[in-house]
C-alpha positions as CSV (number, residue, x, y, z in Angstrom):
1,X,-7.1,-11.9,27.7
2,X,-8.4,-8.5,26.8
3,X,-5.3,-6.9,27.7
4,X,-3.0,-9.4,25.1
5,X,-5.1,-8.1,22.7
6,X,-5.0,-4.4,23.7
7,X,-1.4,-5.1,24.2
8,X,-1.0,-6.8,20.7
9,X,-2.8,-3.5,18.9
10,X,-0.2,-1.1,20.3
11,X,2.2,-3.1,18.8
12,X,1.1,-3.7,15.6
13,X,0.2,0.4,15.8
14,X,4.1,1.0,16.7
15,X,5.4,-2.0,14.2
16,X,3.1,0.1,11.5
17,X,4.6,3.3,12.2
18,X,8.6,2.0,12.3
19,X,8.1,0.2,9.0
20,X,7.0,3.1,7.2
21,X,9.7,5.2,8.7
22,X,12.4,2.7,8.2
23,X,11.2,0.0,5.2
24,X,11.9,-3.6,5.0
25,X,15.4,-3.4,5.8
26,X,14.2,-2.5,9.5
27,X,12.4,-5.3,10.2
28,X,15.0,-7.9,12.2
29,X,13.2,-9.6,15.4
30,X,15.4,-7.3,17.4
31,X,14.7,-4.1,15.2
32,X,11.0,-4.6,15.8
33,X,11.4,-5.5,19.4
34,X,13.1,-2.1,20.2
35,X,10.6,-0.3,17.7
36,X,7.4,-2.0,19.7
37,X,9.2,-0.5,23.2
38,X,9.7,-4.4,23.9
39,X,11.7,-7.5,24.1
40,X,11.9,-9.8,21.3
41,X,10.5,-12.9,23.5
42,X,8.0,-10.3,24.2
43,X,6.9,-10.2,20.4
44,X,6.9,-13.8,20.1
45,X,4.4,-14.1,23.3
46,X,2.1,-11.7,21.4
47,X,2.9,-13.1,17.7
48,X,3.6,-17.0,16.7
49,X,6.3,-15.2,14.5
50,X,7.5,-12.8,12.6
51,X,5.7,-14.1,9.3
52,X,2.6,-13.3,12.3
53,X,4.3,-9.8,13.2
54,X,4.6,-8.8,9.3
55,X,1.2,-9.8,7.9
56,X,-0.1,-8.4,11.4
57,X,1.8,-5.2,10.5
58,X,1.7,-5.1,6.9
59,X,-2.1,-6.2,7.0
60,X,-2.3,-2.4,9.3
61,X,-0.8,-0.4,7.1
62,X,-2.6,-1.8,3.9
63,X,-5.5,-0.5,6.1
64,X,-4.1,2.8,6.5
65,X,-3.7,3.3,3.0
66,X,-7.2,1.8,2.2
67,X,-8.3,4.4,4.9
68,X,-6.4,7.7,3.4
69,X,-7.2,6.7,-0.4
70,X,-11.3,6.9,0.7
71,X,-10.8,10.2,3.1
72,X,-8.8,11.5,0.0
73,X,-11.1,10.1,-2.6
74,X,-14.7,9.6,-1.6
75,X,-16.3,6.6,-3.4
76,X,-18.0,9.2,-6.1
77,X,-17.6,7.9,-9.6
78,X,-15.4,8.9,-11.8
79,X,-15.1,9.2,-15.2
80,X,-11.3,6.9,-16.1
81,X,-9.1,10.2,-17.1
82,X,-10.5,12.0,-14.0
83,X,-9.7,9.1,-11.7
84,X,-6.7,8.0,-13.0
85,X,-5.0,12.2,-13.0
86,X,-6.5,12.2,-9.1
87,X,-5.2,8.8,-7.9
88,X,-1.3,9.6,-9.4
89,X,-1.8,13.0,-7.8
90,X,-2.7,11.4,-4.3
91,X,0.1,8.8,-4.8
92,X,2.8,11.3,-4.9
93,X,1.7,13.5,-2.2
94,X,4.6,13.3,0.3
95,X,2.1,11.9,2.7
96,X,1.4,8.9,0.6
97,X,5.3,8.7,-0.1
98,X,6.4,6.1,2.6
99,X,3.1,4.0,1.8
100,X,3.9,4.1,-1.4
101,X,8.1,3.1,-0.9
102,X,7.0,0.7,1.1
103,X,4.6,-1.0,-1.5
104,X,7.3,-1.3,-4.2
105,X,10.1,-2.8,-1.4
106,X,7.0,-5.5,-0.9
107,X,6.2,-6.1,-4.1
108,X,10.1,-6.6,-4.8
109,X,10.1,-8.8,-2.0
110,X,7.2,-11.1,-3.4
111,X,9.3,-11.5,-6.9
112,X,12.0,-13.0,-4.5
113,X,9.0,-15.5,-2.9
114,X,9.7,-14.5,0.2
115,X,7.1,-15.2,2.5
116,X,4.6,-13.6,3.8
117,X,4.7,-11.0,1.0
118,X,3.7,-12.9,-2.0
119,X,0.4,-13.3,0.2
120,X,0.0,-9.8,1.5
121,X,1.3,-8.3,-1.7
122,X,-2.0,-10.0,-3.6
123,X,-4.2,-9.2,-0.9
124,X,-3.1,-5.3,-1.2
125,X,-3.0,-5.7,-4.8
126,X,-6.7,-7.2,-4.4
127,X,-7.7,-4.4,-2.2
128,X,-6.7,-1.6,-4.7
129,X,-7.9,-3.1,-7.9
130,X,-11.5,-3.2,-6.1
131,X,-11.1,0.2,-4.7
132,X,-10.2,1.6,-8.1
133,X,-13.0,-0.7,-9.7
134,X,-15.7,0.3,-7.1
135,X,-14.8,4.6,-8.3
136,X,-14.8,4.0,-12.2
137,X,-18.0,5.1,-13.7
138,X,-20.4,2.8,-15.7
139,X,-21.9,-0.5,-16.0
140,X,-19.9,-2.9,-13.3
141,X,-18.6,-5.7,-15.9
142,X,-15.8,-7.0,-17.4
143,X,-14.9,-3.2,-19.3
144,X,-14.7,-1.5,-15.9
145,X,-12.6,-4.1,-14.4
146,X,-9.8,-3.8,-17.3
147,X,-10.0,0.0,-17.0
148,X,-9.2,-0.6,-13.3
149,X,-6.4,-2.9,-14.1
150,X,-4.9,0.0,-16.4
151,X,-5.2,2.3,-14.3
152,X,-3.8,0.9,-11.5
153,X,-0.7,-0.4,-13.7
154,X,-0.4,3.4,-14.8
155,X,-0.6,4.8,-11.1
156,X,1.8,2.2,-9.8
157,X,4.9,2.8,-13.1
158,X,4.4,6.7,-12.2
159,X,4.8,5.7,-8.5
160,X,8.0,3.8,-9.5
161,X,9.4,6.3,-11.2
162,X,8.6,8.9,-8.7
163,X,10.2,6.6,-5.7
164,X,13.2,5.6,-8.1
165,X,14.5,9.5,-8.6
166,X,12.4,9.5,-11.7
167,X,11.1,12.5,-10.8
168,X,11.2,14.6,-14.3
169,X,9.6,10.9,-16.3
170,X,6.8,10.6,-13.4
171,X,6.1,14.3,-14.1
172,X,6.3,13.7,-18.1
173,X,4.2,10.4,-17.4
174,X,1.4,12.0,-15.8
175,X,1.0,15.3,-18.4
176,X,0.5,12.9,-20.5
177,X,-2.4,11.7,-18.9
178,X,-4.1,14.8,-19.2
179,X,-4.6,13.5,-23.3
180,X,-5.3,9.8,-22.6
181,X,-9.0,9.2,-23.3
182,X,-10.6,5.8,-22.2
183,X,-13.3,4.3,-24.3
């Protein structure tokens, strides 16, 4: 039984790694089989299906991201303008670029209601809202909270532009930060 399981974490490692080389579009039964270095019956004997294989996979690289926002960002607080210049930064690095491509193509996908994404999308969504939250400075409360919903609606329109050829307007966008003042 251990082995299934050691078995099933390589996969989800190699699943991880092909759908943030190759997006959504890459993510047929067969695609994933051939990706995993396996057969698709195989991915169905480790996975119930590929609603399993994608919140298995997505669920990974939501912990990837999770893991290179705190090595990039310790979990010092921040005053909102200093947090909010750092995270856009971080988010356009090119290593945060395929994260950050693949984000938008799930967030599209959950405006279609296409399952699992609605799920994982809010889960991610979640995930960052508390990380952003937990790096704001002051009183934890309802003030801090907003502030982390702003700034995470701010990161994520700079992130669009950027992955949309927006380059010049995500530039604009975040020299403009540099005079926003929170309050």
């Amino acid at each position: 039984m251990a082995s299934k399981k050691i078995q099933r974490e390589r996969v989800i490692e190699a699943l991880a790694d092909h759908v943030l080389r190759n997006g959504l579009a890459g993510t047929s039964l067969k695609q994933l089989a051939v990706a995993a270095g396996t057969s698709d019956r195989m991915l169905l004997y480790y996975f119930a299906d590929k609603i399993d294989i994608m919140t298995a996979v997505l669920g990974r690289v939501a912990e990837q991201f999770t893991g290179a926002l705190n090595l990039a960002m310790p979990a010092d607080r921040l005053p909102a303008e200093q947090l909010l210049m750092q995270t856009s930064t971080l988010i356009r690095s090119p290593a945060m670029r395929p994260i950050m491509r693949l984000w938008l193509e799930m967030v599209a996908a959950a405006a279609r209601q296409e399952p699992p994404f609605q799920a994982i999308s809010t889960s991610v969504l979640r995930q960052l809202m508390e990380w952003m939250e937990a790096r704001l400075e002051g009183e934890p409360g309802s003030d801090r909270r907003r502030h982390a919903a702003l700034l995470l609606a701010l990161v994520d329109g700079i992130a669009l532009f950027d992955m949309t050829g927006g380059t010049d307007e995500a530039d604009a966008a975040q020299a403009a930060l540099r005079h926003l003042r929170f309050t």
